[in-house]
C-alpha positions in Angstrom: 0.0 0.0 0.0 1.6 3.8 -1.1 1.6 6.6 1.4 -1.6 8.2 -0.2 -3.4 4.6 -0.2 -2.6 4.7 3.9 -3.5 8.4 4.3 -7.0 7.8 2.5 -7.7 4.6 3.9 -6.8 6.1 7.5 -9.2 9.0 6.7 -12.1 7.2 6.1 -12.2 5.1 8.9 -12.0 8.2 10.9 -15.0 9.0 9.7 -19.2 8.3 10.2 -19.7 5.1 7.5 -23.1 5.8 7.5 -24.6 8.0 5.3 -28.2 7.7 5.5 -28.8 10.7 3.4 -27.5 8.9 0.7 -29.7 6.1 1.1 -32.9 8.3 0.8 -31.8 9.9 -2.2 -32.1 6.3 -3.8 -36.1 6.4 -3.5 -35.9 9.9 -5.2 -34.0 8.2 -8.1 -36.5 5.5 -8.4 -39.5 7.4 -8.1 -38.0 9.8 -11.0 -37.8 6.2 -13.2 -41.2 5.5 -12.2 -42.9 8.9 -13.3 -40.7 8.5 -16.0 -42.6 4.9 -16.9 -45.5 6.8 -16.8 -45.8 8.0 -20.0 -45.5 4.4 -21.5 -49.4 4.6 -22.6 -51.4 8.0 -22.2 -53.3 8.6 -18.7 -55.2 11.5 -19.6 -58.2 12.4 -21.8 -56.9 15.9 -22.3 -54.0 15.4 -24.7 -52.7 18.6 -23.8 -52.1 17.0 -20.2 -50.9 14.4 -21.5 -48.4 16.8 -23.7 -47.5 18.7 -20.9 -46.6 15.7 -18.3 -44.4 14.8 -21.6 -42.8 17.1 -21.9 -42.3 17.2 -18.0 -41.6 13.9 -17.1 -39.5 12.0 -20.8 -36.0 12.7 -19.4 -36.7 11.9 -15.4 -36.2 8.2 -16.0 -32.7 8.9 -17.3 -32.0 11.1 -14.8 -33.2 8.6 -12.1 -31.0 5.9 -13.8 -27.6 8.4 -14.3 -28.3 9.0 -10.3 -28.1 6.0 -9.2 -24.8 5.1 -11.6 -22.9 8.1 -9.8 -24.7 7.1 -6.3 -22.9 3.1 -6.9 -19.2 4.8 -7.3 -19.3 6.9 -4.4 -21.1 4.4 -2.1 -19.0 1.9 -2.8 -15.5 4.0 -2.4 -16.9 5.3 0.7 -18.0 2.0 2.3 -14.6 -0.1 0.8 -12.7 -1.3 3.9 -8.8 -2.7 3.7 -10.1 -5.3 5.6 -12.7 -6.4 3.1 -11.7 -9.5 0.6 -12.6 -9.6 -3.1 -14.5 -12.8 -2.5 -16.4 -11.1 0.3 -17.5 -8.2 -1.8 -18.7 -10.2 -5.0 -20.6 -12.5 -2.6 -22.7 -9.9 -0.6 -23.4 -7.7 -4.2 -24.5 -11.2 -5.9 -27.2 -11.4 -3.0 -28.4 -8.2 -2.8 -28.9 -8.1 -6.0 -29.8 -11.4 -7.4 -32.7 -12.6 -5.1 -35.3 -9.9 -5.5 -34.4 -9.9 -9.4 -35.4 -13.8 -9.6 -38.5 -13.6 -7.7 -40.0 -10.4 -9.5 -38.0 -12.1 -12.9 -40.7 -15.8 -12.4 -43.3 -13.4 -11.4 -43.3 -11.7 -14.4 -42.5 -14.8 -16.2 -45.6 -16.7 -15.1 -48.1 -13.6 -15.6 -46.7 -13.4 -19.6 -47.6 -17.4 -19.6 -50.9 -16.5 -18.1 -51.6 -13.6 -20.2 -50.6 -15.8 -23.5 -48.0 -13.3 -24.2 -44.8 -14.8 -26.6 -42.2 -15.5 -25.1 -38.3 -14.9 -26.9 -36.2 -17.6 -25.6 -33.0 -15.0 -26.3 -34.1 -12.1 -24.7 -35.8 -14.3 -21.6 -32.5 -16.6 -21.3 -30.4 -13.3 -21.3 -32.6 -11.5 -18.7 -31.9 -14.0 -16.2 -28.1 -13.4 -15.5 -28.7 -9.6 -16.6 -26.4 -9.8 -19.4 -28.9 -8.1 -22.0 -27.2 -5.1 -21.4 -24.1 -6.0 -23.7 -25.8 -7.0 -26.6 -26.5 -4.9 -29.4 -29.6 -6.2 -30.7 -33.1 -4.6 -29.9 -34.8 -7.5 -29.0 -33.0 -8.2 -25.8 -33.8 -5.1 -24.5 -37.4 -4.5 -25.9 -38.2 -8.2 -24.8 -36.9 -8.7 -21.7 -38.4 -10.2 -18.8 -38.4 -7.0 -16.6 -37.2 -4.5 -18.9 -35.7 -2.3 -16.2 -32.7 -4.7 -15.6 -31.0 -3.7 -18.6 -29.4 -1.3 -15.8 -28.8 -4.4 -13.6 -26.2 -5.4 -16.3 -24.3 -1.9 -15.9 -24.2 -2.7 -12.0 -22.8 -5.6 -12.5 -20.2 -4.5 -14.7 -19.5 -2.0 -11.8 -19.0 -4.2 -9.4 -16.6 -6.7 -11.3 -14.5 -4.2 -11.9 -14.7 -2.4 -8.5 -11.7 -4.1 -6.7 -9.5 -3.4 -9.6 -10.6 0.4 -9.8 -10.4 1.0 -6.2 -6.7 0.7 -6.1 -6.2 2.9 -8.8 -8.6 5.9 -8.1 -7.1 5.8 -4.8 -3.7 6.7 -6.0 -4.5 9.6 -7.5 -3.1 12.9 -6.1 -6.0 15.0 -3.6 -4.7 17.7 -5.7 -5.8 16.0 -8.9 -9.1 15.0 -7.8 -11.1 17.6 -9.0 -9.5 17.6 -12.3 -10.0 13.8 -12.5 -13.5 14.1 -11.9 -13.8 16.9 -15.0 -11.9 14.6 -17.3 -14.5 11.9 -16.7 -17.2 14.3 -16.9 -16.1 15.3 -20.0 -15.0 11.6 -21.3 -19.2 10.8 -20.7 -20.2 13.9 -22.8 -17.9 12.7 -26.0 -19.7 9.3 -26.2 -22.6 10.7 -28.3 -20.0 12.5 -30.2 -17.9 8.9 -31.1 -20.8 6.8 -31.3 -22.1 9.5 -34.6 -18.6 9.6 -36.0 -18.0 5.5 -35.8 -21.4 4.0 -36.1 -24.2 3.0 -38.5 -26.5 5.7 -38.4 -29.5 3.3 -39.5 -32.1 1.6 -38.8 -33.5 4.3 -36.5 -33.7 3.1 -32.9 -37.4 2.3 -31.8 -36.7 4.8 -28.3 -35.3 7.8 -30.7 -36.0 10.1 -33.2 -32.4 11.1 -33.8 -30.1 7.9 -33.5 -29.7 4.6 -35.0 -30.4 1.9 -32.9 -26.6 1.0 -32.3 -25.7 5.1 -31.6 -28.2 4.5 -28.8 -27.3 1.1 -27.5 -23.9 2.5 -27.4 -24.5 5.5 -25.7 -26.8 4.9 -23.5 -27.6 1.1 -22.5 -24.1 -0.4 -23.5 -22.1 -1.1 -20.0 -18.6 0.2 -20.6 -20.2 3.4 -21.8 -21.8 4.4 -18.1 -18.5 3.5 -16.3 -17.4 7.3 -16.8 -20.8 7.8 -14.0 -19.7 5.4 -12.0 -15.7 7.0 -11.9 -17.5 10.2 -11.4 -19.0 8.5 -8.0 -15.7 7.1 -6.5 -13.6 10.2 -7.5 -16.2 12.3 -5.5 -16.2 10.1 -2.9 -12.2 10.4 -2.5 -12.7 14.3 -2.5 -14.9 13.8 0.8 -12.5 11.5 2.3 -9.4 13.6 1.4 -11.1 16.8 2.7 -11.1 18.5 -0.5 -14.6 19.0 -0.8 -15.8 22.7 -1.4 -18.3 22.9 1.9 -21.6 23.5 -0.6 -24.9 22.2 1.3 -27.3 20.1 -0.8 -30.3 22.8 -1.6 -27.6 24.5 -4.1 -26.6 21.4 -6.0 -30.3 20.1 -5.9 -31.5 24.1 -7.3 -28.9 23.7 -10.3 -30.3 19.8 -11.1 -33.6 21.4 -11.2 -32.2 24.0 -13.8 -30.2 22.1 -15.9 -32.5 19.4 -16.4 -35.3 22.0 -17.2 -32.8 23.8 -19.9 -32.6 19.7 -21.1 -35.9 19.2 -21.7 -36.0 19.5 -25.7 -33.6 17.3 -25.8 -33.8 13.4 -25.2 -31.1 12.5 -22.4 -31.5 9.0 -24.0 -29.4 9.9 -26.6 -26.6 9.9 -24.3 -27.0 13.2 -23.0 -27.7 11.9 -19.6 -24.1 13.6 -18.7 -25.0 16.9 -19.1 -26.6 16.2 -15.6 -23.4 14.7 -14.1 -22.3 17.6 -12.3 -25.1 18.9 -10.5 -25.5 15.4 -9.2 -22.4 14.3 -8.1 -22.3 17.8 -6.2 -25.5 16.7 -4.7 -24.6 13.0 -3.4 -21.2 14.7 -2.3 -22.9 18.1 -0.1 -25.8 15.2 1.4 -23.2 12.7 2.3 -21.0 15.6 3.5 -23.8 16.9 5.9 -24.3 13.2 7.4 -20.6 13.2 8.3 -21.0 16.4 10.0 -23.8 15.1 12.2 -26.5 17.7 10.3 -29.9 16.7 10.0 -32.1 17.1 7.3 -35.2 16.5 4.7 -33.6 13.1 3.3 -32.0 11.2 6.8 -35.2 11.4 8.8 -36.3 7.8 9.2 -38.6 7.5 7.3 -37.0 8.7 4.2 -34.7 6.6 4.8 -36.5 3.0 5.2 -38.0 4.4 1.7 -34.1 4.3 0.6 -34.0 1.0 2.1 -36.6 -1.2 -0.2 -35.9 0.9 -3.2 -34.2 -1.3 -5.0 -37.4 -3.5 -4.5 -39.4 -0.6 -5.6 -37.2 0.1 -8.9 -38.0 -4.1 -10.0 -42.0 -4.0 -9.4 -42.7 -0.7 -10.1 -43.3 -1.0 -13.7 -45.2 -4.0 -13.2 -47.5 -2.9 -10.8 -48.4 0.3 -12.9 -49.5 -2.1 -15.8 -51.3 -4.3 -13.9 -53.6 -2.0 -12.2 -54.4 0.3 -15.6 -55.0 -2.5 -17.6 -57.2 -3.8 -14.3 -59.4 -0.8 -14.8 -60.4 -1.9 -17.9 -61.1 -5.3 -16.5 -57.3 -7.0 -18.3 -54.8 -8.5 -17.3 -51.8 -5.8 -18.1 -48.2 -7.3 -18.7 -45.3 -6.0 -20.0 -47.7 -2.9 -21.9 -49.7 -5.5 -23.7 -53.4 -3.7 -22.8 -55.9 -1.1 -24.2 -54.8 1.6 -21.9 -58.1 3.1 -19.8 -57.7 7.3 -19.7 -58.5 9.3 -16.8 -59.5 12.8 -16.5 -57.2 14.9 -15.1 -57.4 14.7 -11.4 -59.0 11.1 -11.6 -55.3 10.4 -13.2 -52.8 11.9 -10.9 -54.4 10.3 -7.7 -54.1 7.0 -9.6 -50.7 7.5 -10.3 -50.0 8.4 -6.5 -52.2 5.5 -5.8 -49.9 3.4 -7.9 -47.0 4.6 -6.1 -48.5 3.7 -2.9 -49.2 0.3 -3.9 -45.3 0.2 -5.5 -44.2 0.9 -2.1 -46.2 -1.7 -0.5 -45.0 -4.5 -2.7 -41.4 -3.2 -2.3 -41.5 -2.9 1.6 -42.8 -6.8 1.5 -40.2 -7.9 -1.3 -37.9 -6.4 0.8 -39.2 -8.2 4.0 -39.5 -11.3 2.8 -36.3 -11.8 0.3 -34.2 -9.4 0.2 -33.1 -8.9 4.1 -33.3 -12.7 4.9 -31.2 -13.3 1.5 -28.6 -10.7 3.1 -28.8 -11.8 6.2 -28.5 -15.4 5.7 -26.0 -15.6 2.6 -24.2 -12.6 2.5 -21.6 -13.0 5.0 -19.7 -16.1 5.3 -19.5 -16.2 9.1 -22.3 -16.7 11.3 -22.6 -13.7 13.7 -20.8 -11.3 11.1 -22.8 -8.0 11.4 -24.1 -6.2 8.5 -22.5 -3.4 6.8 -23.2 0.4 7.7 -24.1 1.9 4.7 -25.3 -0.5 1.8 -22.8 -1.8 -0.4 
């Protein structure tokens, strides 16, 4: 281990590990994904309601999605221990993750058999093992099991490569931090840029109006193209640790997210734009987790924004679900994977649905969350029996 290794593995074990802040901002994330799924068929009667929570609400699911890329690097940096093993760190990520994504995958499974829907053995087979993120054709994203996972395969890249990154972004100079984390700001804003210069730009893609289908893939679902997020996370993190960080509190960070992203809303952030965003949220995880180490209190580490932040990764594998099954069950169908006539509300008749949804999202998530996820992690994560769960997730 080099000098700087010891200094900035000493100074984070000095430290608060929890950061419970950071755990609530995972349910905003989510929810931004879900009002994003939203718009998948039209709620409203009005179309200009329906126009206007389009224009709205098209770009929160990437936003929710970037968040939580950023959200993995510094979580992870922060949380890393020189104690902790390889082994030990792939085998508690493979059961936080892996357990809830089976159940809700055979759930979804068995309603599609019900339902009569077809079934693609390539997309389905791929689903399982979340590897549908890495290949380029259309189908194994647009006929997924649970369609959301595509981001489970970025995760995972994440965390294979986590014990060989840690090392690395750990040497780098304090000095150099915040330069590092504008080169890989700037490395994710290119990637549109390359992927026009080097690709096909045909057949459109089925989720743009502006890029083939292999510009988008690339940008945008293809693993190795989110990692500059993820970097942007852990270098941020190291900032913190190395007490470099500027001193902001969240509500300015959280003001200029608001901004940009309304000054991005003619664009589509699926089009790998999603990094224009990357700054005013990595300031925002940094100043929140920044105020939990100083003991402040706040909107997002109250409890129960927090035991939100808990079962939101349950939330982010149902939710989707859930919303199809009870608009198609106002019609009197069963609603899977988008295959119904959608029912349309008028205006306030469709906004307390929606937050009727959501309430129903969180109450499938709390008991996903009860019944697999924690006894999964408690039972299987840690290889010795009486080994106390981690502080902050990891």
């Amino acid at each position: 281990m080099t000098a700087i290794d010891e200094a900035a593995t000493q100074a984070k074990e000095s430290v608060p590990t929890r950061l419970p802040s950071l755990t609530a901002l995972r349910i905003i994330a989510a929810s931004l994904v879900f009002i994003g799924h939203g718009l998948i068929h039209p709620m409203f009667r009005n179309d200009d309601v329906n126009e206007v929570y389009g224009i709205l609400a098209h770009n929160t699911g990437s936003v929710g999605v970037a968040f939580f890329f950023v959200l993995s690097g510094f979580v992870l940096t922060w949380s890393a221990r020189s104690t902790d093993t390889t082994g030990s760190f792939y085998r508690r990520r493979f059961f936080k993750i892996f357990p809830n994504h089976v159940v809700v995958y055979l759930g979804v499974l068995a309603l599609m058999l019900v339902a009569g829907l077809p079934v693609m053995l390539g997309p389905t087979l791929a689903s399982l093992p979340l590897i549908q993120g890495f290949l380029p054709d259309p189908n194994y994203h647009l006929f997924a099991v649970n369609g959301v996972t595509w981001s489970l395969s970025v995760e995972l890249l994440f965390y294979a490569l986590f014990p060989a990154l840690l090392p690395l972004v750990n040497r780098i100079r304090p000095q150099r931090l915040w330069l590092t984390a504008g080169l890989f700001t700037a490395g994710a804003m290119l990637l549109p840029v390359i992927a026009r210069a080097a690709l096909p730009d045909s057949p459109l893609s089925p989720m743009s109006t502006t890029l083939s289908w292999t510009e988008q893939w690339f940008v945008y679902f293809f693993p190795p193209a989110r990692l500059f997020e993820f970097l942007v996370g852990m270098v941020m993190a190291r900032i913190l640790i190395s007490g470099r960080w500027i001193g902001l509190r969240p509500l300015l960070p959280a003001l200029l997210l608001v901004v940009v992203y309304a000054a991005t809303v003619p664009l589509s952030l699926m089009d790998g734009y999603q990094s224009v965003l990357l700054v005013p949220m990595a300031l925002l995880i940094t100043a929140a987790a920044a105020g939990d180490v100083a003991g402040r209190g706040s909107l997002l580490n109250n409890r129960p924004m927090v035991w939100l932040g808990e079962i939101s990764y349950a939330f982010f594998l149902v939710h989707v679900h859930v919303l199809f099954l009870l608009h198609a069950a106002v019609n009197g169908q069963l609603g899977v994977r988008a295959a119904y006539q959608p029912y349309q509300f008028d205006t306030v008749t469709g906004i307390a649905f929606l937050v009727g949804v959501y309430l129903v999202c969180v109450l499938v998530s709390w008991v996903l969350y009860t019944l697999v996820e924690r006894p999964a992690m408690r039972l299987w994560a840690y290889p010795r029996r009486g080994e106390r769960a981690p502080a902050v997730p990891r």
